[in-house]
C-alpha positions in Angstrom: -71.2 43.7 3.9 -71.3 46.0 7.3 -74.7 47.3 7.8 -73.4 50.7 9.6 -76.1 53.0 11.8 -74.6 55.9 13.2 -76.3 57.0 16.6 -77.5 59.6 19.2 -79.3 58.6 21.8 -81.1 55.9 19.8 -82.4 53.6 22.9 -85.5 53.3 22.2 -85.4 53.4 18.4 -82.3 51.3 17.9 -84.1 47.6 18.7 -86.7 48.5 15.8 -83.7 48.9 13.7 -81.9 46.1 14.2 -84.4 43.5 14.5 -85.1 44.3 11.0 -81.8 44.1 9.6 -81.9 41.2 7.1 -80.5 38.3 8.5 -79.1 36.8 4.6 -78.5 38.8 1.5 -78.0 36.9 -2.2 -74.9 37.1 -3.4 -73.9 38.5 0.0 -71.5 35.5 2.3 -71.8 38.0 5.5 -73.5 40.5 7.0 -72.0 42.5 10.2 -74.0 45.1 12.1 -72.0 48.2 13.3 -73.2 51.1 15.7 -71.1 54.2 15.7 -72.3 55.8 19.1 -71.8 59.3 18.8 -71.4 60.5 22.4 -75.1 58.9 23.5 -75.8 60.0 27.1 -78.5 56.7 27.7 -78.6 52.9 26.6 -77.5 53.2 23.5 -74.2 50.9 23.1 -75.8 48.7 25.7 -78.6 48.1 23.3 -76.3 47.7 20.2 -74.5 44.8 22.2 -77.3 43.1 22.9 -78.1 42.9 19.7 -75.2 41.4 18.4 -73.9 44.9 16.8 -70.0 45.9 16.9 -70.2 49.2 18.7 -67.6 52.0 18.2 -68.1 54.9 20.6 -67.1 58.3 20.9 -66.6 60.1 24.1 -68.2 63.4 22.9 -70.2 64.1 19.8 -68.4 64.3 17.1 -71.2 64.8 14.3 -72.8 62.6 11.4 -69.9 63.0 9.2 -67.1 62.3 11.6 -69.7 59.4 12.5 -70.2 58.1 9.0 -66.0 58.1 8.0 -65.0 56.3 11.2 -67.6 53.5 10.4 -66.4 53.2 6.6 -62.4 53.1 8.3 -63.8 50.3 10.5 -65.7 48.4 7.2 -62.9 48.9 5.0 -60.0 47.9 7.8 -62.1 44.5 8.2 -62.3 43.9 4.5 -66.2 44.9 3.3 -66.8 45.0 -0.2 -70.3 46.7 0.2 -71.3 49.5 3.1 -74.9 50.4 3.7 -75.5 53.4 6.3 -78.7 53.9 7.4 -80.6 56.0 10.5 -81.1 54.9 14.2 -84.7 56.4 14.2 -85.8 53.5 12.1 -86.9 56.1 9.1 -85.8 53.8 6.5 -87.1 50.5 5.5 -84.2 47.9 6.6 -86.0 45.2 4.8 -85.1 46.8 1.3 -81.4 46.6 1.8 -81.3 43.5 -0.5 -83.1 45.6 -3.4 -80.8 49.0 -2.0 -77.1 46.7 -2.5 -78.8 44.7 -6.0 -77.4 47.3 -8.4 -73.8 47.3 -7.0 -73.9 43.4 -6.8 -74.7 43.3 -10.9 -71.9 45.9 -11.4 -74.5 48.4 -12.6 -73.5 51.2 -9.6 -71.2 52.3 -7.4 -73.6 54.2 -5.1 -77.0 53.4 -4.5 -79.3 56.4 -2.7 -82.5 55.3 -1.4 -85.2 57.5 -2.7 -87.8 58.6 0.1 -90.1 59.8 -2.0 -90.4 63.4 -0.4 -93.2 64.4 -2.2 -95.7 61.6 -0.3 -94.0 61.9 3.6 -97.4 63.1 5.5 -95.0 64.6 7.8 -93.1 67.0 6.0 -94.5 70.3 5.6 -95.9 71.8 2.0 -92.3 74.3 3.0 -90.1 71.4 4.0 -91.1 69.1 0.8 -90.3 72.4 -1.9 -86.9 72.7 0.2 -86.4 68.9 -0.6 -86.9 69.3 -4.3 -84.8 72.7 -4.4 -81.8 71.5 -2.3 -81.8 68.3 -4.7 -81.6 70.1 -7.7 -78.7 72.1 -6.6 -76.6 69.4 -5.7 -77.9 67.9 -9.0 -76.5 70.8 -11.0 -73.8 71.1 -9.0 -72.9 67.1 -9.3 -74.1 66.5 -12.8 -76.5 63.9 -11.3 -80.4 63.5 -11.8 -81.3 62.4 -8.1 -84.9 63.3 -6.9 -83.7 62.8 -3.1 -80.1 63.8 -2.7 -80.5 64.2 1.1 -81.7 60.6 1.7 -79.3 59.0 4.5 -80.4 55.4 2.9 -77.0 54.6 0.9 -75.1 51.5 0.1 -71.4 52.4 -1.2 -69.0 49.7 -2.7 -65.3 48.9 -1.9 -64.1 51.0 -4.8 -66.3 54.4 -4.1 -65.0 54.6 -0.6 -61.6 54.8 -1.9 -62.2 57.2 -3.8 -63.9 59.8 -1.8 -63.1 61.9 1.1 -65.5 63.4 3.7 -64.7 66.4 4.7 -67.0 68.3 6.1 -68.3 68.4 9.5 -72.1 68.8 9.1 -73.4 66.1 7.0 -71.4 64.2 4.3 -75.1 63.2 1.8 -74.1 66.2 -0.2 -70.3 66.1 -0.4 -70.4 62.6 -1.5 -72.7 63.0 -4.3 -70.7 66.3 -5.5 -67.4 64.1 -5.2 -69.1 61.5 -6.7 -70.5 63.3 -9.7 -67.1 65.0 -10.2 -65.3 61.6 -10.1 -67.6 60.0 -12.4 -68.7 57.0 -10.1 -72.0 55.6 -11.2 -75.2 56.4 -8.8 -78.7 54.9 -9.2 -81.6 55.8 -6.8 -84.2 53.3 -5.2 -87.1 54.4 -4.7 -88.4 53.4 -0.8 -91.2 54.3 1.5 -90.2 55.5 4.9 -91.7 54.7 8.5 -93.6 56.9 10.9 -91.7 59.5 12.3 -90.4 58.7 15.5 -88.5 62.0 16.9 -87.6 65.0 15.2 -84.3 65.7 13.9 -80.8 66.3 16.2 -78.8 67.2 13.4 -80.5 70.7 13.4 -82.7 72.7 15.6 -85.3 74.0 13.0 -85.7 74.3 8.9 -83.8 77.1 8.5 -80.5 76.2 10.3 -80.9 72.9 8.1 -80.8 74.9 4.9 -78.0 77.2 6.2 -75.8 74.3 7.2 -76.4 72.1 3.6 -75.9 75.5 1.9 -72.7 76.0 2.9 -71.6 72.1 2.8 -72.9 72.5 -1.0 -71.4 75.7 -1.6 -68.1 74.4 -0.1 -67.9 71.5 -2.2 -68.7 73.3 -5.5 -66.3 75.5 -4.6 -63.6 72.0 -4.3 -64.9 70.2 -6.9 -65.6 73.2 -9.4 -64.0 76.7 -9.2 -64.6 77.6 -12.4 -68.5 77.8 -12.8 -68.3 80.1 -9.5 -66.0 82.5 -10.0 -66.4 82.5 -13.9 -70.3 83.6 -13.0 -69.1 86.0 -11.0 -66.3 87.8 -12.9 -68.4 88.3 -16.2 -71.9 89.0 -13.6 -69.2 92.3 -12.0 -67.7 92.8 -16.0 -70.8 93.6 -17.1 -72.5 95.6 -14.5 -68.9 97.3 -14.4 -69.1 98.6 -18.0 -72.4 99.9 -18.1 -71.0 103.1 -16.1 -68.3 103.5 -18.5 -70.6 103.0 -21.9 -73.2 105.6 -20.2 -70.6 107.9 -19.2 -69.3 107.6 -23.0 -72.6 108.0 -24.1 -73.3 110.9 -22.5 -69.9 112.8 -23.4 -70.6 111.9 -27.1 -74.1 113.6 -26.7 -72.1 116.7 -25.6 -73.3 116.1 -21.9 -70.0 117.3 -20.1 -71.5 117.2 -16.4 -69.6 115.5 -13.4 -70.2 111.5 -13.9 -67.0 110.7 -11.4 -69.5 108.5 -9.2 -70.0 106.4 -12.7 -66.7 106.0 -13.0 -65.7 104.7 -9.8 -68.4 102.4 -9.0 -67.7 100.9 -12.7 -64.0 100.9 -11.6 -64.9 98.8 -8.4 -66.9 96.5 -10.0 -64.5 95.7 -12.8 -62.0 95.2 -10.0 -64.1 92.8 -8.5 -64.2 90.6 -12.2 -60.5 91.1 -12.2 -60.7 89.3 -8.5 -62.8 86.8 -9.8 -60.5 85.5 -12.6 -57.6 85.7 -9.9 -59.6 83.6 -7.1 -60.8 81.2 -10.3 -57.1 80.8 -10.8 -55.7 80.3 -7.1 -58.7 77.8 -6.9 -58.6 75.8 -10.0 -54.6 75.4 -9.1 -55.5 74.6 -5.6 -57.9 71.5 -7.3 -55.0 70.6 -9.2 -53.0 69.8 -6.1 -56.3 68.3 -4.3 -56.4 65.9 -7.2 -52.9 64.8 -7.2 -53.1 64.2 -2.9 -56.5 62.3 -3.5 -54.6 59.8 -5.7 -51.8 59.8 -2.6 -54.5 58.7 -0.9 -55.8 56.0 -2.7 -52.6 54.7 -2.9 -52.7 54.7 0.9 -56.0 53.4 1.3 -54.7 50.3 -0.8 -51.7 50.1 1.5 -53.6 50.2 4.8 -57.1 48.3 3.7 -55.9 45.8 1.1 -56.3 46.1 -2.8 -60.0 46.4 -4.1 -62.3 43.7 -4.3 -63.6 41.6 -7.1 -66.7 43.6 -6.9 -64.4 47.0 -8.3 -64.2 47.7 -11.9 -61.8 45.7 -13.8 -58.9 47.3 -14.6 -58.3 47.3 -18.7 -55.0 46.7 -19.7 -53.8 47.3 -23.7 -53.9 43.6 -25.4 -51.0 41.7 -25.4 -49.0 43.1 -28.6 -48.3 39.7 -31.2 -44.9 39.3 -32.0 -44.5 40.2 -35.6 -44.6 37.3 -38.2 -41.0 36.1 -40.4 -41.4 37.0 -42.8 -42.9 34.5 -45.8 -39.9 33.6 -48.9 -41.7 33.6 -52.0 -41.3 30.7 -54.7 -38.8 33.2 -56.1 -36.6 33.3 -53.0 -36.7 29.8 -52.3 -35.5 29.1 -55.8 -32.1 30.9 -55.4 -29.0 30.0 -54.2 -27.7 30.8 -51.1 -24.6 32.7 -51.5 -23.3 31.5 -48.3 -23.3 27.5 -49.3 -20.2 27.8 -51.4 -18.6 29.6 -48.5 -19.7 27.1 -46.0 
């Protein structure tokens, strides 16, 4: 198992973190510790080191996603069958990483998303915790999931789930995964955790609201990938119907002998039908272009094997149809066995 914990100028966080990392895991032969330094400007890699962590480091920031995929490339490259990312500002509870990997150990999940409990955080504002429970239920709609904390940065992942997802946004990749994963049918279970005392606020955004503009359109983005349809059908029969109420009240009218000048009717019901008709075209274009995502994603797989090795033990058997019996000879009746054999004279 790598224990990954992506980083930005963690240095005086980071020790708090890895001194709780547990040090043995049933059912778990190894544990490695990785840092992902992502551009840190003071001790951070130095501190990582001393540790005992791996440290991969980039020379600029690059972002939590590009952060969290070059981690997984490492852990998958050096043959881990379980990855568990978690923060550098020691939010999370490290010592619950046995219960957060337990469910992909029995074979019950394939992700495992610690549950912060939003709801109890002293910290977060009344705002902040309705934000929580709104941005969850969109993903949840949009993935087909029932997580009560779809943001939480407190995962576990096995072998076979990394194979088959792609990150590729640039912001945050906590959505995107769950929407990949819901679309892909992997199984995800939620543990619920408490946190630890804030230590620092957030670098991933600068306030609230550029945090909700940014997840927004990673969400947006990915329902857009994952499912076309329920977008652009909404919006073709939303502009179809507001489109023919012009035309039924203009025919209204002309029945009730009302001949007066209803061209503005007309046109703005003309515009909006056009815009259902460009619906149904961009639902098209898109679910085509999902087609051809789908058939490159299992490229990729096929790659991933190639490059990282075949899944592990800890991946869902693969079922393969039961061997087929040869069919039986055929039994001679007392009958049969009682005639001659028309070749014995002959022989």
């Amino acid at each position: 198992m790598v224990i990954q914990v992506p980083c930005l100028n963690e240095e005086a966080t980071l020790p708090l973190v890895l001194q709780s990392m547990p040090a043995s895991i049933e059912g778990v032969d190894r544990i490695e510790l990785l840092v992902i330094d992502d551009g840190s400007t003071d001790r951070t890699a130095e501190v990582a080191r001393a540790h005992g962590a791996t440290v991969i480091r980039h020379a600029r920031t690059m972002g939590l996603a590009r952060s969290f995929r070059d981690g997984v490339d490492y852990a998958l490259r050096h043959g881990a069958d379980v990855v568990v990312n978690t923060d550098g500002d020691n939010q999370y509870p490290q010592h619950r990483i046995g219960d957060l990997v337990a469910p992909i150990l029995a074979g019950e999940a394939e992700i495992v998303i610690g549950d912060r409990q939003t709801h109890t955080i002293e910290h977060f504002s009344p705002f902040k915790k309705a934000m929580q429970r709104f941005g969850s239920w969109v993903v949840n709609q949009a993935a087909g999931t029932r997580l009560p904390d779809a943001a939480s940065g407190f995962r576990a992942y096995s072998r076979y789930a990394l194979y088959r997802l792609n990150i590729v946004t640039q912001f945050s990749y906590t959505m995107e995964t769950i929407i990949q994963a819901g679309d892909k049918r992997l199984a995800i279970v939620s543990v619920p955790v408490d946190t630890n005392p804030k230590t620092r606020e957030s670098r991933l955004f600068s306030n609230m609201f550029e945090h909700m503009l940014k997840s927004g359109q990673a969400i947006l983005r990915s329902y857009i990938m994952f499912r076309p349809w329920s977008i652009f059908a909404t919006l073709a029969t939303l502009f179809g119907v507001l489109g023919l109420v012009p035309f039924v009240r203009f025919a209204i009218l002309r029945a009730l002998g009302d001949d007066g000048n209803h061209i503005q009717s007309l046109i703005l019901g003309g515009a909006l039908i056009s815009g259902a008709l460009l619906a149904v075209a961009l639902g098209v274009l898109s679910d085509l272009a999902k087609t051809n995502r789908i058939l490159a994603e299992d490229q990729l797989e096929r790659l991933k094997e190639q490059q990282y090795g075949p899944l592990s033990p800890l991946s869902p058997p693969v079922k393969t149809p039961a061997a087929v019996k040869p069919p039986e000879a055929p039994r001679e009746t007392p009958l049969e066995r009682s005639l001659p054999d028309p070749d014995a004279a002959r022989r």
